[in-house]
mmCIF file of the N, C-alpha and C atoms, coordinates in Angstrom:
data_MODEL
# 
_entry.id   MODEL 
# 
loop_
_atom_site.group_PDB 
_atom_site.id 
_atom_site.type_symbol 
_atom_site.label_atom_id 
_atom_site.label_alt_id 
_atom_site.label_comp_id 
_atom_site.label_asym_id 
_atom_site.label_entity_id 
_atom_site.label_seq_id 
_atom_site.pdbx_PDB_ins_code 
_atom_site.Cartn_x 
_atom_site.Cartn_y 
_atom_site.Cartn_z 
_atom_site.occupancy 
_atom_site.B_iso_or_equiv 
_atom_site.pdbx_formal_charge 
_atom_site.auth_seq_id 
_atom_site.auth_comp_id 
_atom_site.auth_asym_id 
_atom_site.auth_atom_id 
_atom_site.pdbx_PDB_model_num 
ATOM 1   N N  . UNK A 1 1  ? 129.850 128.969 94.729  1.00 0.00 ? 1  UNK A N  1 
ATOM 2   C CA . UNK A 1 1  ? 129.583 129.414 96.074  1.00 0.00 ? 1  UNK A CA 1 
ATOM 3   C C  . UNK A 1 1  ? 129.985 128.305 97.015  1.00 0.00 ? 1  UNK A C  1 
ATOM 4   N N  . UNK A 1 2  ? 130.770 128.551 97.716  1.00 0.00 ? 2  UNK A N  1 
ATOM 5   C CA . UNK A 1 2  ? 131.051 127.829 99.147  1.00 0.00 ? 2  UNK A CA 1 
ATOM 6   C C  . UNK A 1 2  ? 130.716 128.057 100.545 1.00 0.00 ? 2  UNK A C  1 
ATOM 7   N N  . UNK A 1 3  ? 130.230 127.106 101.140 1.00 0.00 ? 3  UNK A N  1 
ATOM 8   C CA . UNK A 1 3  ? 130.755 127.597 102.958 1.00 0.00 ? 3  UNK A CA 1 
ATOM 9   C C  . UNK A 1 3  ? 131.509 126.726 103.414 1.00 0.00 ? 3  UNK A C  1 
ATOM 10  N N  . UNK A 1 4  ? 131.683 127.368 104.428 1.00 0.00 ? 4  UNK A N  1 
ATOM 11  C CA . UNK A 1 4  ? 132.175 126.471 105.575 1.00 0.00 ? 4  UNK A CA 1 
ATOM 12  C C  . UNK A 1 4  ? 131.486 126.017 107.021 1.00 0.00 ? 4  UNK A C  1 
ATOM 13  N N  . UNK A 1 5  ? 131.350 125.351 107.302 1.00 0.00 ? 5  UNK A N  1 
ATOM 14  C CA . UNK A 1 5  ? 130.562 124.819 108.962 1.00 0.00 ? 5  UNK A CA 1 
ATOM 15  C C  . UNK A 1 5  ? 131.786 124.392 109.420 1.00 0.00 ? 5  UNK A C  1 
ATOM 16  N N  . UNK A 1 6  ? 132.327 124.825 110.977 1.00 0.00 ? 6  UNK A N  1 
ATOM 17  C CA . UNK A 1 6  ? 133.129 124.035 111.665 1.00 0.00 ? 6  UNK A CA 1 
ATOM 18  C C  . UNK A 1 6  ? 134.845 123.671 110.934 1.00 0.00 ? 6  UNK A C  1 
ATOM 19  N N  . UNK A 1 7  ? 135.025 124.315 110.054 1.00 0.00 ? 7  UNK A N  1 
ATOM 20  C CA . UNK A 1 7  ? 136.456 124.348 109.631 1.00 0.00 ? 7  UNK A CA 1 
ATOM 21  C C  . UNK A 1 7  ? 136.480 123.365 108.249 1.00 0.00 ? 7  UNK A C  1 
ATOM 22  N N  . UNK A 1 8  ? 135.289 122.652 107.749 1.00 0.00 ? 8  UNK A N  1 
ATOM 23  C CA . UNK A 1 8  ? 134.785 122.004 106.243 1.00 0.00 ? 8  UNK A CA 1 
ATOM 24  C C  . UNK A 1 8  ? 134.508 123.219 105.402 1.00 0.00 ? 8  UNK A C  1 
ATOM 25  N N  . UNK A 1 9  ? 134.565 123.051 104.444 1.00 0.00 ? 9  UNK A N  1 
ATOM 26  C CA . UNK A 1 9  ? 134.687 123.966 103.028 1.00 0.00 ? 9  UNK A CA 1 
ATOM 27  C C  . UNK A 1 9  ? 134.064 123.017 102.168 1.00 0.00 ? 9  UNK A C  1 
ATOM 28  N N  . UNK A 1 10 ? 132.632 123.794 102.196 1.00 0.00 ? 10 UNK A N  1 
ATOM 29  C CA . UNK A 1 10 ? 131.700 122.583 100.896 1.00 0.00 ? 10 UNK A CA 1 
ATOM 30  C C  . UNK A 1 10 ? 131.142 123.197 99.603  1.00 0.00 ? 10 UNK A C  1 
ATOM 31  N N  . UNK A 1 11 ? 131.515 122.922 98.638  1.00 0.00 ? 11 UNK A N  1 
ATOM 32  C CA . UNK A 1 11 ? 131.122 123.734 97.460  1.00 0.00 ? 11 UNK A CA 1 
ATOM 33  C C  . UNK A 1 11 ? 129.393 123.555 97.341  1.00 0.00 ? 11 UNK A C  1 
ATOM 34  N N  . UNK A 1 12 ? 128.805 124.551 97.322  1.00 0.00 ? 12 UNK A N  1 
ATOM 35  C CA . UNK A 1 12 ? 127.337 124.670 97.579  1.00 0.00 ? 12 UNK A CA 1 
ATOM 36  C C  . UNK A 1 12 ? 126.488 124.869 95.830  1.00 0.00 ? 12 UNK A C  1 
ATOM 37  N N  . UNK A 1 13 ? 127.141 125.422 94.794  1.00 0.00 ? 13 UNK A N  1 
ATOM 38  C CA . UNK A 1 13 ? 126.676 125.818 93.795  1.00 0.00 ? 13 UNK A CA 1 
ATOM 39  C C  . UNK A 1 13 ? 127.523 126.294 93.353  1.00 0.00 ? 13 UNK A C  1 
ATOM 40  N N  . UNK A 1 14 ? 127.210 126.537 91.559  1.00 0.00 ? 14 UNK A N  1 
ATOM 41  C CA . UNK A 1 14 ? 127.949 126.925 90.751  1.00 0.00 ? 14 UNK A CA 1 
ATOM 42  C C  . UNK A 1 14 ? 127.140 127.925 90.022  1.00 0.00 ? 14 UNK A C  1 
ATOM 43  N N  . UNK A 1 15 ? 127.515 129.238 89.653  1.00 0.00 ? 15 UNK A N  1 
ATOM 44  C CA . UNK A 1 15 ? 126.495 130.005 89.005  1.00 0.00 ? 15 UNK A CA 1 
ATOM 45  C C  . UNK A 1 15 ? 126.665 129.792 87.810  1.00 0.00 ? 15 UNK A C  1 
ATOM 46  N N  . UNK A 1 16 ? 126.005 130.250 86.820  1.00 0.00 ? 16 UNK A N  1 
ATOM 47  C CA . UNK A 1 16 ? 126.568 130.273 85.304  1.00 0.00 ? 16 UNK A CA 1 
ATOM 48  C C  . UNK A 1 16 ? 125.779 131.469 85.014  1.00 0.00 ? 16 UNK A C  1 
ATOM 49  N N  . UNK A 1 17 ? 126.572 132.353 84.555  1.00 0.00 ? 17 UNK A N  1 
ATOM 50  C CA . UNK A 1 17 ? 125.882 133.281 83.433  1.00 0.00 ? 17 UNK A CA 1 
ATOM 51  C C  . UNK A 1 17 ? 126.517 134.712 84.449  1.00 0.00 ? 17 UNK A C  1 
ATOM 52  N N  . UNK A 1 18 ? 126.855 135.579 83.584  1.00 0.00 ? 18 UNK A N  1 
ATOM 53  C CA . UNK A 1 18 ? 127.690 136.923 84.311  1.00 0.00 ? 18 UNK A CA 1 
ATOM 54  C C  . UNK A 1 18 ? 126.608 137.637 84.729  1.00 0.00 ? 18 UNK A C  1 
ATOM 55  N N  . UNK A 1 19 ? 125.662 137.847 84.056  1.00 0.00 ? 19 UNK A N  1 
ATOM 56  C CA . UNK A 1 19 ? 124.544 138.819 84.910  1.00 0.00 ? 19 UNK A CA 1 
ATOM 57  C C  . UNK A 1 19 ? 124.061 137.869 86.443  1.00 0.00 ? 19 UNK A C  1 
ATOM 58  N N  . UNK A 1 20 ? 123.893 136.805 86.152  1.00 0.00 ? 20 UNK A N  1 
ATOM 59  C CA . UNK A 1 20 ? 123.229 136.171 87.428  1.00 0.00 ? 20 UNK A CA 1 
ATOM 60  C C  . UNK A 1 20 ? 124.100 136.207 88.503  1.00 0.00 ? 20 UNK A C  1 
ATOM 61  N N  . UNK A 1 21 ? 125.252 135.879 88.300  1.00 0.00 ? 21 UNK A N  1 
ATOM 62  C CA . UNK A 1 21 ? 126.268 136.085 88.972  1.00 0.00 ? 21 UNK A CA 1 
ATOM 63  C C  . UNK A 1 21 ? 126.624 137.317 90.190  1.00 0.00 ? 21 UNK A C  1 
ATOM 64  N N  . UNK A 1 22 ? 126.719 138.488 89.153  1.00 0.00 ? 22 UNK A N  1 
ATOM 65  C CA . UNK A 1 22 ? 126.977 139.595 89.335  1.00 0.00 ? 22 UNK A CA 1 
ATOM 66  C C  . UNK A 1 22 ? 125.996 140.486 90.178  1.00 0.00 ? 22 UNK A C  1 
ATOM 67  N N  . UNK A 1 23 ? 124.802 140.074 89.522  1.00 0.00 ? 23 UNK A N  1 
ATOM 68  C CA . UNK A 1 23 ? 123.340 140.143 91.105  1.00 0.00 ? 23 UNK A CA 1 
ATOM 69  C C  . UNK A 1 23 ? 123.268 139.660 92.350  1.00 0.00 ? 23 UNK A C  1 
ATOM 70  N N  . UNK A 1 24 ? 123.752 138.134 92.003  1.00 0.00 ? 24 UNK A N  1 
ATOM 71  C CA . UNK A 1 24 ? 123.699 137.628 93.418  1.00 0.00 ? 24 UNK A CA 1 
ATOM 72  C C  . UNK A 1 24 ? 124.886 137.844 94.507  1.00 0.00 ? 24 UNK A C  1 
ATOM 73  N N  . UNK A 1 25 ? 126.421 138.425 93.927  1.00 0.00 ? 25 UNK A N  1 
ATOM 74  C CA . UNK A 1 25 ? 127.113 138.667 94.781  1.00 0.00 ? 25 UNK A CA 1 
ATOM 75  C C  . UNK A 1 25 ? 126.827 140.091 95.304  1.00 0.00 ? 25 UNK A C  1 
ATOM 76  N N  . UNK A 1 26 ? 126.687 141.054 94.606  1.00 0.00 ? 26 UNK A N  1 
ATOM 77  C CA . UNK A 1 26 ? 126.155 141.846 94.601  1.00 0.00 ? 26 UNK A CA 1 
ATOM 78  C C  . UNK A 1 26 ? 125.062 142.448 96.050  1.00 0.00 ? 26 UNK A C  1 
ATOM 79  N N  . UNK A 1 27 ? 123.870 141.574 95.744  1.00 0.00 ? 27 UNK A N  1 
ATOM 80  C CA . UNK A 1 27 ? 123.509 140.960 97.171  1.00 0.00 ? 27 UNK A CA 1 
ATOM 81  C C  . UNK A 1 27 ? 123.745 140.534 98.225  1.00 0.00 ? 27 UNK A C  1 
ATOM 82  N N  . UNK A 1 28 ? 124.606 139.316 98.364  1.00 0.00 ? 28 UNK A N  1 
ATOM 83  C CA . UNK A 1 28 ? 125.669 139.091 99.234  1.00 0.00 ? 28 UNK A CA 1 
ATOM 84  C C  . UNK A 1 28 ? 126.226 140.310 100.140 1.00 0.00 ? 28 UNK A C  1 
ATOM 85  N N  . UNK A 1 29 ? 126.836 141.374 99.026  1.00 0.00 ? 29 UNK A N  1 
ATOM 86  C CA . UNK A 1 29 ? 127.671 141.950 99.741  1.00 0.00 ? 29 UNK A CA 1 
ATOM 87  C C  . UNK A 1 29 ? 126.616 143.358 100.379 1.00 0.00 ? 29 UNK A C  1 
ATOM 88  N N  . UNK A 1 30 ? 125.576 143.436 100.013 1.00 0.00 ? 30 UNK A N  1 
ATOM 89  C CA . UNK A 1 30 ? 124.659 144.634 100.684 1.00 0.00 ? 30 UNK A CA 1 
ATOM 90  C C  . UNK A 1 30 ? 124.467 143.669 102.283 1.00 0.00 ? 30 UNK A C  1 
ATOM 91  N N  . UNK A 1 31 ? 124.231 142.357 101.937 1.00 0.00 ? 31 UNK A N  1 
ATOM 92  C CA . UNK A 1 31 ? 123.604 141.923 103.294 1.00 0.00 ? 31 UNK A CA 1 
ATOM 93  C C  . UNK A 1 31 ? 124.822 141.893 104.432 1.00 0.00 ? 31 UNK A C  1 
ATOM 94  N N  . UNK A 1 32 ? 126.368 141.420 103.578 1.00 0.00 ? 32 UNK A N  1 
ATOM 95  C CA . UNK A 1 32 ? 127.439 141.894 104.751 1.00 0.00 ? 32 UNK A CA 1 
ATOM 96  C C  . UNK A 1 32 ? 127.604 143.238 105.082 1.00 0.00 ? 32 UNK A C  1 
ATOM 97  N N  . UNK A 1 33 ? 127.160 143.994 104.553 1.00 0.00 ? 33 UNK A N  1 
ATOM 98  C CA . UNK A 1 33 ? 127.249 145.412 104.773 1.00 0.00 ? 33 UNK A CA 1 
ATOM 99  C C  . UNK A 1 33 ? 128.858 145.681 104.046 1.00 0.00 ? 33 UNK A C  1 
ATOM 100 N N  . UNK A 1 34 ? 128.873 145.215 102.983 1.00 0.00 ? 34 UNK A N  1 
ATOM 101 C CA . UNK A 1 34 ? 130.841 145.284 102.083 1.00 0.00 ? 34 UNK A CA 1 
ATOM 102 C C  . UNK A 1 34 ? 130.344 146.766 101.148 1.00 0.00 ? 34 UNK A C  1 
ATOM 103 N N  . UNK A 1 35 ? 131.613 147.362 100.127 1.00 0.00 ? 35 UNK A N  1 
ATOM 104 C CA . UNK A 1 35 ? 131.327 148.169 99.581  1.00 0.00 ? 35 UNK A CA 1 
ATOM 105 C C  . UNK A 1 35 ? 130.924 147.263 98.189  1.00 0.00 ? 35 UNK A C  1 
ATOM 106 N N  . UNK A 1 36 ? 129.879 147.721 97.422  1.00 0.00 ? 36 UNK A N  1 
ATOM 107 C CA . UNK A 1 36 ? 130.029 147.003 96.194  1.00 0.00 ? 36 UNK A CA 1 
ATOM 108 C C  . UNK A 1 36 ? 130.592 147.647 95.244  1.00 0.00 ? 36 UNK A C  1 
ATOM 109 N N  . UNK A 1 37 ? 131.383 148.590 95.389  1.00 0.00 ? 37 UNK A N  1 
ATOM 110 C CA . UNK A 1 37 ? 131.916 148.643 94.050  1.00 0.00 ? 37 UNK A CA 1 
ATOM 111 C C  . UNK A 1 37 ? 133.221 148.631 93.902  1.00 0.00 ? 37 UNK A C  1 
ATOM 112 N N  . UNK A 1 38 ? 133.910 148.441 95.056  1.00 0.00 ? 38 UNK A N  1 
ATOM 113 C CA . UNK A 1 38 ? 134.984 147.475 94.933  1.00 0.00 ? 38 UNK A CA 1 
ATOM 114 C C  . UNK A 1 38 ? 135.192 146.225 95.047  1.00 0.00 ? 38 UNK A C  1 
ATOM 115 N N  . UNK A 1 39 ? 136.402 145.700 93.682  1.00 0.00 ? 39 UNK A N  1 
ATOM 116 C CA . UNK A 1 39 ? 136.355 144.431 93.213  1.00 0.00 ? 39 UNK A CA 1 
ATOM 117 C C  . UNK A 1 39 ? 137.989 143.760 93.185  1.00 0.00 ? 39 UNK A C  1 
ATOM 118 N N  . UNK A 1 40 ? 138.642 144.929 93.451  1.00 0.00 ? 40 UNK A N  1 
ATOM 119 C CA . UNK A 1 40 ? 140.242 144.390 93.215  1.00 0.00 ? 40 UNK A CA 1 
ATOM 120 C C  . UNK A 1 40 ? 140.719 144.023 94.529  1.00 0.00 ? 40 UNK A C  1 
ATOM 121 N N  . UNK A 1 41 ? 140.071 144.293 95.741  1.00 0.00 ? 41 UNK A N  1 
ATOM 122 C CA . UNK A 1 41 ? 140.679 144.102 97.033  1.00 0.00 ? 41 UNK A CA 1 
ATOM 123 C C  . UNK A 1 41 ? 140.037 142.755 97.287  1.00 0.00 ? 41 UNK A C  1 
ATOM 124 N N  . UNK A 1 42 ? 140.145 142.118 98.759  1.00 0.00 ? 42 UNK A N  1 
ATOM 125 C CA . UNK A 1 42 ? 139.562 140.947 99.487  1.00 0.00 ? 42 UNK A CA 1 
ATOM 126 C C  . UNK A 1 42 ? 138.246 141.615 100.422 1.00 0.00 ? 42 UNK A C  1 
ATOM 127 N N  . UNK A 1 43 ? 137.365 141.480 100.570 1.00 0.00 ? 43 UNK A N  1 
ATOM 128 C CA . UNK A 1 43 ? 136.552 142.125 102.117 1.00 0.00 ? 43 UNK A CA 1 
ATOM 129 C C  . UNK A 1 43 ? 136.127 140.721 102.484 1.00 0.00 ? 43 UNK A C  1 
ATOM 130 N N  . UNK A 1 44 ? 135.705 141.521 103.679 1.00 0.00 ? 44 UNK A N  1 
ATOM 131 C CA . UNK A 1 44 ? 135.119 140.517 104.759 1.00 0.00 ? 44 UNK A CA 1 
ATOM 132 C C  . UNK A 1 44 ? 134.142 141.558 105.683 1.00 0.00 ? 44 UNK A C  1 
ATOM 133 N N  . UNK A 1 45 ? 132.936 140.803 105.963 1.00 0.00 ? 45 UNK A N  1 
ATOM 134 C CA . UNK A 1 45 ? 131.331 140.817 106.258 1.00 0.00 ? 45 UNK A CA 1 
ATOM 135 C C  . UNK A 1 45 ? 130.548 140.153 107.246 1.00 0.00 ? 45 UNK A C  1 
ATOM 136 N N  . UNK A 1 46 ? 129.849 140.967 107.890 1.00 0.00 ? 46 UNK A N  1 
ATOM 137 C CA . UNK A 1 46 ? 129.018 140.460 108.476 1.00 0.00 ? 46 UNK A CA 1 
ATOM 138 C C  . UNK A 1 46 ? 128.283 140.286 108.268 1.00 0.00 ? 46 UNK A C  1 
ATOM 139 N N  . UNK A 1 47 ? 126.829 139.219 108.821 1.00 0.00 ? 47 UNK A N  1 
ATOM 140 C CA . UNK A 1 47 ? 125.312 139.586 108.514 1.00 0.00 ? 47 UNK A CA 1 
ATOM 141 C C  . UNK A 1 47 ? 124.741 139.803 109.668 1.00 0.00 ? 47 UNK A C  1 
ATOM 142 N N  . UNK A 1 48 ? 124.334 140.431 110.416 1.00 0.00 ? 48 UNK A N  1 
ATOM 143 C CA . UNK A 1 48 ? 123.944 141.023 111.845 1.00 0.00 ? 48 UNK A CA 1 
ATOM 144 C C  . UNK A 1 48 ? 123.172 139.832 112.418 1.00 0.00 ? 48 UNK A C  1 
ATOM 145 N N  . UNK A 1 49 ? 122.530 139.061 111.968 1.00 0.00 ? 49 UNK A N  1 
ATOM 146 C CA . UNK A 1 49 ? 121.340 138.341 112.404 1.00 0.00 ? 49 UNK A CA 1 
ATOM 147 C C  . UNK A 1 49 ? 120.497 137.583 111.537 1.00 0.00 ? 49 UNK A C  1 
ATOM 148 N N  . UNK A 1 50 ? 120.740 136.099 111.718 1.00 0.00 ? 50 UNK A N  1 
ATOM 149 C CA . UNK A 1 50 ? 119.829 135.351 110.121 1.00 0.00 ? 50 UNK A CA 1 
ATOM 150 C C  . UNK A 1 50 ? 119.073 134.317 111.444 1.00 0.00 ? 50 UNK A C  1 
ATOM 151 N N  . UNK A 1 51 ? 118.065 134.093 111.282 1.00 0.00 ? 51 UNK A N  1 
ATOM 152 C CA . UNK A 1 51 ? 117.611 132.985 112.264 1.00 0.00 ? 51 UNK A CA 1 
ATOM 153 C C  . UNK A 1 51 ? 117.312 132.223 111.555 1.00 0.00 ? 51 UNK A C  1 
ATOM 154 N N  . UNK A 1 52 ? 117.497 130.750 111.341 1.00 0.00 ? 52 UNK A N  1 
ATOM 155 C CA . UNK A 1 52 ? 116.899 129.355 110.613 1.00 0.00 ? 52 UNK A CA 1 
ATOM 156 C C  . UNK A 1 52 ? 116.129 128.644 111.297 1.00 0.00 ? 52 UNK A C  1 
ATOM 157 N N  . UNK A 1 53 ? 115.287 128.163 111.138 1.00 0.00 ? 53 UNK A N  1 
ATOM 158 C CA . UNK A 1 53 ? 114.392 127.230 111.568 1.00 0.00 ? 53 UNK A CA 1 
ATOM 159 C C  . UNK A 1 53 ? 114.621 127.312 113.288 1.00 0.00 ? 53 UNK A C  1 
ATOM 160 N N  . UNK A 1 54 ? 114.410 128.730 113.799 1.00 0.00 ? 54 UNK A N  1 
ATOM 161 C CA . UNK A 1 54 ? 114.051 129.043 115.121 1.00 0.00 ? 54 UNK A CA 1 
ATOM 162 C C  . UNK A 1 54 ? 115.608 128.880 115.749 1.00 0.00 ? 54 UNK A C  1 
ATOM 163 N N  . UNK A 1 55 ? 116.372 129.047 115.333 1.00 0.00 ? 55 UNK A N  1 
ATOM 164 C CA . UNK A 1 55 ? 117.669 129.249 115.745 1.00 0.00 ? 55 UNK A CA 1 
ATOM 165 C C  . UNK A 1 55 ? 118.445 129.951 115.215 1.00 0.00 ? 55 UNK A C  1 
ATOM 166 N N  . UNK A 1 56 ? 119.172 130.977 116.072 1.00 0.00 ? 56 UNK A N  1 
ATOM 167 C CA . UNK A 1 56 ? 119.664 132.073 115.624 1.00 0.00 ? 56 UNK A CA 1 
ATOM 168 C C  . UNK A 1 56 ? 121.075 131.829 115.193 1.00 0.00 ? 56 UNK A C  1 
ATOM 169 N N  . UNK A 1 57 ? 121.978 132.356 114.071 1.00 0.00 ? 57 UNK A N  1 
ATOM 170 C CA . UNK A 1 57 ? 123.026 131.837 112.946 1.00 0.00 ? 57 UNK A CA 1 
ATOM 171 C C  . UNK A 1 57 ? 123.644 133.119 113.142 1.00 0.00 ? 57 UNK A C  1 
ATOM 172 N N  . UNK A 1 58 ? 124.918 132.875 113.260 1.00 0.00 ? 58 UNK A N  1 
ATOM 173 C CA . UNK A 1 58 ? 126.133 134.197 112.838 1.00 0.00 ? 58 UNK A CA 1 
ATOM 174 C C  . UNK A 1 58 ? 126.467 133.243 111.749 1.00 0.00 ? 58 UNK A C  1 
ATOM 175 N N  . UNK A 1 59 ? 126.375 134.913 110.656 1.00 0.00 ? 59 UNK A N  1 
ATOM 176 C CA . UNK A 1 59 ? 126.968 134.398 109.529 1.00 0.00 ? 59 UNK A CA 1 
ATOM 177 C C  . UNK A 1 59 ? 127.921 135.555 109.209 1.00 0.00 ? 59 UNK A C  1 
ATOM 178 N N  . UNK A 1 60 ? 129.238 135.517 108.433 1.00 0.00 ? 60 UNK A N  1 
ATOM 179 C CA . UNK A 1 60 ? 130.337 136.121 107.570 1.00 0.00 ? 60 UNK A CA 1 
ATOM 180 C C  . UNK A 1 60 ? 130.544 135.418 106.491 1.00 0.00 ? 60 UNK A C  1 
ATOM 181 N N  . UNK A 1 61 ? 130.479 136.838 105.924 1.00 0.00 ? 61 UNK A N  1 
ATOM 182 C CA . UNK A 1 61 ? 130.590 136.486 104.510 1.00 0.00 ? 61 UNK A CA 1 
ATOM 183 C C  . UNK A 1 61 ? 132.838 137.347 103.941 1.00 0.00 ? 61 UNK A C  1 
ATOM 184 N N  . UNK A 1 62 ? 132.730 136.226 102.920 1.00 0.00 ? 62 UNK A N  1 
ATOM 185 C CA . UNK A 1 62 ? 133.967 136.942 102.340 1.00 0.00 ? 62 UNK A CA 1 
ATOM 186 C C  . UNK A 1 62 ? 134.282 136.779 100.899 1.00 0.00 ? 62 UNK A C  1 
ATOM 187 N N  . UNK A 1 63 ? 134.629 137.754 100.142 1.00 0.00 ? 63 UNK A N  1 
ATOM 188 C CA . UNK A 1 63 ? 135.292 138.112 98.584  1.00 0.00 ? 63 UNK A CA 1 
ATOM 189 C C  . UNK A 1 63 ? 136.321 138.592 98.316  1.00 0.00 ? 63 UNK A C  1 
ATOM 190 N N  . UNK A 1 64 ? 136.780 137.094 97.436  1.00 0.00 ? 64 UNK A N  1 
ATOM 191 C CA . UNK A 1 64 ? 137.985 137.334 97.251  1.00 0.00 ? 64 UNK A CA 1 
ATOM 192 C C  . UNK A 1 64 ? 138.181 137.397 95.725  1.00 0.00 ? 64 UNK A C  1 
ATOM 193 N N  . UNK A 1 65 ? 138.920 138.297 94.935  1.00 0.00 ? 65 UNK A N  1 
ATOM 194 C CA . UNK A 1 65 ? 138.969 138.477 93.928  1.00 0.00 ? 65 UNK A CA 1 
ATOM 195 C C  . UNK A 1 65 ? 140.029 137.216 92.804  1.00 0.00 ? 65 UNK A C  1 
ATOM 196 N N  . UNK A 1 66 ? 139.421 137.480 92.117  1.00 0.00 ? 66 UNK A N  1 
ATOM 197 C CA . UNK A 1 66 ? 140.266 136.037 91.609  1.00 0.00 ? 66 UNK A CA 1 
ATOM 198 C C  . UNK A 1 66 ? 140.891 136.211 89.551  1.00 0.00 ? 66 UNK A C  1 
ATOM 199 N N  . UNK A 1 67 ? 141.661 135.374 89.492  1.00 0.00 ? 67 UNK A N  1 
ATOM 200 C CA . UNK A 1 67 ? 141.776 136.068 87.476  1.00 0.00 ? 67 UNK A CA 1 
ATOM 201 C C  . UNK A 1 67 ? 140.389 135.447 87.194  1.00 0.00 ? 67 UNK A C  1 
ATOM 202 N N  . UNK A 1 68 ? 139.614 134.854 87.239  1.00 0.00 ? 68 UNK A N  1 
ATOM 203 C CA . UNK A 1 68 ? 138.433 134.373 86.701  1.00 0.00 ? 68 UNK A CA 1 
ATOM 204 C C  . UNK A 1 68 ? 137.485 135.307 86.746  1.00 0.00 ? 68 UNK A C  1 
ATOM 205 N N  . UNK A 1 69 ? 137.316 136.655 87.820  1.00 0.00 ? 69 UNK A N  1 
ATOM 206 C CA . UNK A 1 69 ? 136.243 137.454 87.412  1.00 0.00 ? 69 UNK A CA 1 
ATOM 207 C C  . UNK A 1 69 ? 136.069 138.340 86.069  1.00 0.00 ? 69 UNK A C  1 
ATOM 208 N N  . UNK A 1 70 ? 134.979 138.587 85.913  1.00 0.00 ? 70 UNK A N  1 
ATOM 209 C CA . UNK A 1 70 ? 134.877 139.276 84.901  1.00 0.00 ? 70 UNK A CA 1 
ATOM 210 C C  . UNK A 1 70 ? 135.475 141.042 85.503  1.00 0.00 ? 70 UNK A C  1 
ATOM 211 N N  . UNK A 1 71 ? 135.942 141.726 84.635  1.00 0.00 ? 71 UNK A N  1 
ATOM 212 C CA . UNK A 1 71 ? 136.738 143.143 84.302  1.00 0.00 ? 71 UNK A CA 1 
ATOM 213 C C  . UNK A 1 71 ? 135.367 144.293 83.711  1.00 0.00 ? 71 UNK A C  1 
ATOM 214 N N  . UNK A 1 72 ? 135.302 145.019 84.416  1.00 0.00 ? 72 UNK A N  1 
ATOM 215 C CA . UNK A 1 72 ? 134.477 145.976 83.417  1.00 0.00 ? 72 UNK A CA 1 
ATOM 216 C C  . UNK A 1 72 ? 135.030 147.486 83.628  1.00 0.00 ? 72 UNK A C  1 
# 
């Protein structure tokens, strides 16, 4: 998992394990409002509204498909 702040790209975590994985993007993509059951295209997401510590955050989210995912 990565973000970005301000045009930096910081690797945030690494998942391990295909089910855990597959939940948490999964998630991801309900909260951008993406389709989840497509996996061969790129999307891109919004999240309407996240507030952190009393300050309000635009966040986008994006998936991009890669040879490393798993196929089912």
């Amino acid at each position: 998992m990565r973000y970005r702040i301000d045009g930096l790209l910081d690797e945030v975590a690494t998942i391990k394990g295909n089910d855990l994985s597959e939940q948490i993007i999964s998630r991801l993509k309900v909260l951008a409002e993406l389709d989840i059951a497509e996996r061969r295209v790129p999307q891109d997401g919004f999240v309407p509204r996240c507030d952190r510590a009393g300050r309000d955050i635009d966040l986008r989210g994006s998936v991009m498909p890669s040879v490393h995912a798993k196929t089912q």
